[in-house]
C-alpha positions as CSV (number, residue, x, y, z in Angstrom):
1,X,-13.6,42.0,-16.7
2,X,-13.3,40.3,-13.2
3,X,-10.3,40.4,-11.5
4,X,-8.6,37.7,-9.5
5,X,-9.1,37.6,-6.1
6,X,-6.1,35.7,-5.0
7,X,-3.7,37.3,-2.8
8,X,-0.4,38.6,-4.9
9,X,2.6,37.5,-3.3
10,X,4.8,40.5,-2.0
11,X,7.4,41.3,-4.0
12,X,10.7,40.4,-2.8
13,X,14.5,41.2,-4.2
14,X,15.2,39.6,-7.2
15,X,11.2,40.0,-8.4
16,X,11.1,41.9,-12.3
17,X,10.2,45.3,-12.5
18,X,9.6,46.9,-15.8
19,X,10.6,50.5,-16.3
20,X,8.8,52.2,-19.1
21,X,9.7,55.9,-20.1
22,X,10.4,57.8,-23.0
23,X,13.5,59.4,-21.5
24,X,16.7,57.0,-21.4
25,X,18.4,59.1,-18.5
26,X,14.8,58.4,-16.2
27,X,15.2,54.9,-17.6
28,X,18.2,54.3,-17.1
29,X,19.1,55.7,-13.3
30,X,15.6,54.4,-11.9
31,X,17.0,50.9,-13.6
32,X,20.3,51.0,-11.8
33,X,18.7,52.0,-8.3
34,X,16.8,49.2,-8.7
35,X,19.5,46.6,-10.0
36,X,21.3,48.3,-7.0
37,X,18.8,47.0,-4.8
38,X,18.6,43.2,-6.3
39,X,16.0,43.6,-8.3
40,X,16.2,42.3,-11.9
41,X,14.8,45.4,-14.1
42,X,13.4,45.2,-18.3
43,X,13.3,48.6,-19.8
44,X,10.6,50.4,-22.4
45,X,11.0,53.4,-24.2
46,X,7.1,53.5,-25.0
47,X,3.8,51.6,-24.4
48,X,4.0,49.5,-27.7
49,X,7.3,48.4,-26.5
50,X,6.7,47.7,-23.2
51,X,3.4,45.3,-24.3
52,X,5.9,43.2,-26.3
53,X,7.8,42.8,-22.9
54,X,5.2,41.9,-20.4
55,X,4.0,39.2,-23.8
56,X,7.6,37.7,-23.2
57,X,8.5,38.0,-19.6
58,X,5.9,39.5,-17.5
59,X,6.9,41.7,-14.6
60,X,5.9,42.0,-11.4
61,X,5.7,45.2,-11.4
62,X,5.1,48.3,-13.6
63,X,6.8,52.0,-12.9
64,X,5.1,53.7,-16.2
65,X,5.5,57.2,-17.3
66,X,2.1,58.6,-18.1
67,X,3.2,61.3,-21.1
68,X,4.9,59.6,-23.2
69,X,4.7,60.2,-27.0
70,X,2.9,57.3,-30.0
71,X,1.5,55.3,-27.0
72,X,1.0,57.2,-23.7
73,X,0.7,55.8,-20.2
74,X,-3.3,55.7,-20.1
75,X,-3.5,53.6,-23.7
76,X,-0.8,51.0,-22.2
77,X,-2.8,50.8,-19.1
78,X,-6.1,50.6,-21.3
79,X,-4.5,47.2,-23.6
80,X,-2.7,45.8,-20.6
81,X,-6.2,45.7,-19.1
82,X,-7.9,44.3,-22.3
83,X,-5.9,40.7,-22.0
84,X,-2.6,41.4,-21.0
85,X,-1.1,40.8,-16.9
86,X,-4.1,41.6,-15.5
87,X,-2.9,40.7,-11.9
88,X,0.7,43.3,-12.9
89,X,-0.1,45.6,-10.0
């Protein structure tokens, strides 16, 4: 796969971030910091979920627990890869 070699734009308040973890509490507080901060913030309690997510509104940004039980970390990163937000840094 070749990646795109266009410049990303820097994220700036108000870009979406995507928080995926298997714990609500890390979910949730990260989530709030970041709302805190003007940033608008979609939430995934595993990688299945989370793929649905970026297929409706991709972020621009992923924060991804790695151990996460049914789909872990690595396996999201491995099907986001195959055809999914390729340019999601």
């Amino acid at each position: 796969m070749v990646r795109s070699e266009r410049p990303r734009e820097p994220i700036v308040k108000g870009g979406r971030i995507l928080v995926i973890d298997d714990e609500p509490m890390v979910r949730e507080a990260v989530g709030r910091m970041l709302v805190a901060e003007g940033y608008q913030v979609d939430h995934a309690a595993d990688g299945a979920a989370a793929l649905a997510v970026v297929d409706a509104t991709p972020p621009d940004v992923i924060l991804l627990d790695v151990m996460m039980p049914g789909m872990d970390g690595r396996q999201f990163l491995t099907a986001l890869r195959d055809g999914r937000g390729s340019d999601i840094p």
